[in-house]
C-alpha positions, 0 to 999 in steps of 0.5 A: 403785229410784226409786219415780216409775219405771216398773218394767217396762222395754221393752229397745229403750228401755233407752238413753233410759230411763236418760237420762230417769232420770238427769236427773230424778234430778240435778235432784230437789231443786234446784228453784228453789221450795219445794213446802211454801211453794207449798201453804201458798199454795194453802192460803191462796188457796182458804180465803181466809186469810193473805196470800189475805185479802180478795183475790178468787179467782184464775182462775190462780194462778201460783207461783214468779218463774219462772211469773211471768216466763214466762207474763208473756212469753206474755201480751206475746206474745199482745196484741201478735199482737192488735195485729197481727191486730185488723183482721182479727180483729174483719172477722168480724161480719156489720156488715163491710163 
């Protein structure tokens, strides 16, 4: 038994149980990032060190082309409903008319 899996099982959920089991089992391993690389990053970024040296301390730190991507795509998503909502976003403030 995969150790990450709930042992105790619940029968009216057997089916989507052993749906969810076999994708997460046909996916293991195929990740598209190096876990040990991630941490050696993570490692870096809070000593400081490495490839971290001299840059400041992150609010996030995104790992993996694929996070880049996507919360690059979130972020365009974002300033571009400010642009569309700013005049109405900043009418707020008790100085509007």
């Amino acid at each position: 038994m995969y150790p990450n899996f709930a042992q105790k099982k619940i029968k009216d959920y057997q089916e989507v149980d052993q749906k969810t089991k076999s994708f997460f089992l046909s996916i293991n391993g195929k990740q598209p990032n190096d876990p040990v690389r991630g941490m050696d990053i993570v490692v870096d970024v809070v000593r400081g060190e490495g490839r971290a040296a001299g840059k400041p301390f992150p609010l996030w730190l995104a790992l993996g082309a694929d996070a880049v991507r996507d919360i690059r795509a979130k972020a365009t998503r974002i300033v571009e409903s400010l642009d569309v909502y700013q005049d109405l976003s900043v009418a707020v403030g008790y100085d509007q008319p």
